[in-house]
C-alpha positions as CSV (number, residue, x, y, z in Angstrom):
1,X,56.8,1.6,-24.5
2,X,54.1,3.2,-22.4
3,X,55.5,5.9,-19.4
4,X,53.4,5.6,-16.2
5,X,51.3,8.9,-16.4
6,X,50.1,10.2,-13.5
7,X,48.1,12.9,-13.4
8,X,48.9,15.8,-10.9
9,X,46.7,15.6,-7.6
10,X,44.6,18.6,-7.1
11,X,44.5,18.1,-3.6
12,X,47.7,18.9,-1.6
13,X,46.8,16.2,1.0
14,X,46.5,12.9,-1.0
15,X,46.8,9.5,0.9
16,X,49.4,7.1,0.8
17,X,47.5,4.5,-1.3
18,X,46.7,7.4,-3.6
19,X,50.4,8.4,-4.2
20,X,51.2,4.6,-4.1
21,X,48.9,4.2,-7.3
22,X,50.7,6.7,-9.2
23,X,54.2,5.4,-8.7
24,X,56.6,4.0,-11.5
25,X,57.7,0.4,-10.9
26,X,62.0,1.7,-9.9
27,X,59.6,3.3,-6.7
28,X,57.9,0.9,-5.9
29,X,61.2,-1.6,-5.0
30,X,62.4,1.5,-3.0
31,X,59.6,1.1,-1.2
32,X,59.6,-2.7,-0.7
33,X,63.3,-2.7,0.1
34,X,63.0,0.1,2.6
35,X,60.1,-1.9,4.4
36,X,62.6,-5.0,4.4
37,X,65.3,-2.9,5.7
38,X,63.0,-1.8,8.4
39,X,62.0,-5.4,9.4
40,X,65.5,-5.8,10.0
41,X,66.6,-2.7,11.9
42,X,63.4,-2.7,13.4
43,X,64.0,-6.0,15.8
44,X,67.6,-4.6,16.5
45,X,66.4,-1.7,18.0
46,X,63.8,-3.5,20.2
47,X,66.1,-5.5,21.5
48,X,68.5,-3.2,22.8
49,X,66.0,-1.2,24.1
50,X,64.8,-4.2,26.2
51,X,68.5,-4.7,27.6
52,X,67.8,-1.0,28.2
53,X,64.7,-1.5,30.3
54,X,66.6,-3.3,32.7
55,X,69.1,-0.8,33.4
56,X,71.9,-2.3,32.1
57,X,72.7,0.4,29.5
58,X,70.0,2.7,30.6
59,X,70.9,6.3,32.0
60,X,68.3,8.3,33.1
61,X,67.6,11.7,31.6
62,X,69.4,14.8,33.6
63,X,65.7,16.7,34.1
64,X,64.5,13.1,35.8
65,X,66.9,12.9,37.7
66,X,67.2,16.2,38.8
67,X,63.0,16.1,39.4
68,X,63.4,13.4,41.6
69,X,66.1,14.2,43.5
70,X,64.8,17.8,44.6
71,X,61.4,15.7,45.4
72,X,63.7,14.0,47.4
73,X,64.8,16.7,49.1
74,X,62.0,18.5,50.1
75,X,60.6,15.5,51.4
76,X,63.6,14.2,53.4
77,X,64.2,17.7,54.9
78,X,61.1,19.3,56.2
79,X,61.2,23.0,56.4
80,X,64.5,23.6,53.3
81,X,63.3,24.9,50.1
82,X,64.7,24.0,46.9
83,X,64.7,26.8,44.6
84,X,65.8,26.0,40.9
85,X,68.0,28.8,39.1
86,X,67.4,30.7,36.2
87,X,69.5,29.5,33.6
88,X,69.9,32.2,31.6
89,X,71.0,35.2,34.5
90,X,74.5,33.8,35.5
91,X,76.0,31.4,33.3
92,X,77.6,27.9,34.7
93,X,75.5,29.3,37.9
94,X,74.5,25.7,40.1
95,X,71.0,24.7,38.6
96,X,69.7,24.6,42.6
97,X,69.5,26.5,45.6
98,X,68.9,24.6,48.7
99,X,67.8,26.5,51.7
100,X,67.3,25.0,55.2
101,X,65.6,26.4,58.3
102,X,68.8,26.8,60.6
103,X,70.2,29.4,57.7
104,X,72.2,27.3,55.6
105,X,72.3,26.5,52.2
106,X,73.9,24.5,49.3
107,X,74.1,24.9,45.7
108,X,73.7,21.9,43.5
109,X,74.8,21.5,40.0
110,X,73.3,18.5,38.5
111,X,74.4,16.1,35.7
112,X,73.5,13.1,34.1
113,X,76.8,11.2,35.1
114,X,80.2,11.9,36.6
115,X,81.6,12.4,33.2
116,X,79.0,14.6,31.8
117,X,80.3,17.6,29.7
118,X,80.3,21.1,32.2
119,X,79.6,24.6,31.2
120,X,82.8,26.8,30.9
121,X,82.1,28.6,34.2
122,X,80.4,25.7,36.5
123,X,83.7,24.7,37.4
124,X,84.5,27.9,38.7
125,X,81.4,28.1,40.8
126,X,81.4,24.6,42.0
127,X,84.7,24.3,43.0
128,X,87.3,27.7,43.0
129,X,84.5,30.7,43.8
130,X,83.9,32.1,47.4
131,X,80.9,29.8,47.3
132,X,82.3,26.6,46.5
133,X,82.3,25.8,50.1
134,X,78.3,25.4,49.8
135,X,78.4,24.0,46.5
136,X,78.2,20.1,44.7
137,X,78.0,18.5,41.4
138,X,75.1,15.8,41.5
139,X,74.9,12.9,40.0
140,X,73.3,9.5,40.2
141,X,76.7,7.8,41.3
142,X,77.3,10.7,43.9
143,X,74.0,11.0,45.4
144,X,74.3,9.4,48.3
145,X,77.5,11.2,49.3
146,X,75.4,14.7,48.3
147,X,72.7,13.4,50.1
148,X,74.9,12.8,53.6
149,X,76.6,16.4,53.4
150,X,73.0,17.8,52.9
151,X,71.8,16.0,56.4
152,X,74.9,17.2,58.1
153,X,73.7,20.6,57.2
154,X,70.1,20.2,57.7
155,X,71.0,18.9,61.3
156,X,74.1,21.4,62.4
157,X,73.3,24.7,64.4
158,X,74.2,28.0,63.3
């Protein structure tokens, strides 16, 4: 019985046809049944990522969404700012800062969904600290409702 010798590369960067050459036969079925395993998983994964195309199972990524919506902002409110929040200085501190010209503000907390896990202290800040008065959780299903209370600001007088 001859053993398939194969002589140790001397370069660490070899191809895959030169690596190929110097397998034993048991390797070579791994690799032809992974590949046939892949032409099955392969097609299943395409096609629920084309359901998800469509936005039937598709939920956009919090930073998107987030992006967007303070484009939104800044475009539907002439004049506010929207300053984003350091992360790392106040924990469970809202992500934004909204300012608008008349002096008022609002805090947004944004989140991928409704039912998106919170930080331990964004509850407190969002709805049980002396600022919860000027501060929301944001969400693609509660958008348009943030979006209302932030035009009711924008508009009211000092």
């Amino acid at each position: 019985m001859v053993k398939n010798f194969c002589p140790r590369p001397r370069r660490k960067n070899i191809s895959y046809n030169e690596r190929i050459g110097c397998l034993g036969s048991s390797t070579i079925d791994k690799v032809i049944n992974r590949t046939r395993v892949d032409r099955f998983i392969h097609p299943f994964i395409s096609f629920l990522l084309f359901f998800a195309r469509k936005g039937e199972i598709y939920i956009p990524k919090e930073s998107d969404f987030k992006g967007k919506l303070y484009k939104e902002i800044r475009e539907r409110f002439p004049g506010s700012e929207v300053v984003i929040n350091d992360p790392n200085y106040i924990q469970g501190f809202p992500d934004a800062s909204v300012y608008f010209p008349n002096g008022r503000y609002m805090l947004l907390e944004g989140k991928r969904n409704l039912k998106a896990k919170r930080q331990p202290n964004q509850d407190y800040y969002v709805n049980k600290s002396p600022l919860s008065k000027n501060a929301m959780f944001v969400s693609p299903e509660n958008k348009d409702e943030v979006m209302r209370e932030l035009e009711r600001r924008y508009k009211s007088d000092i």
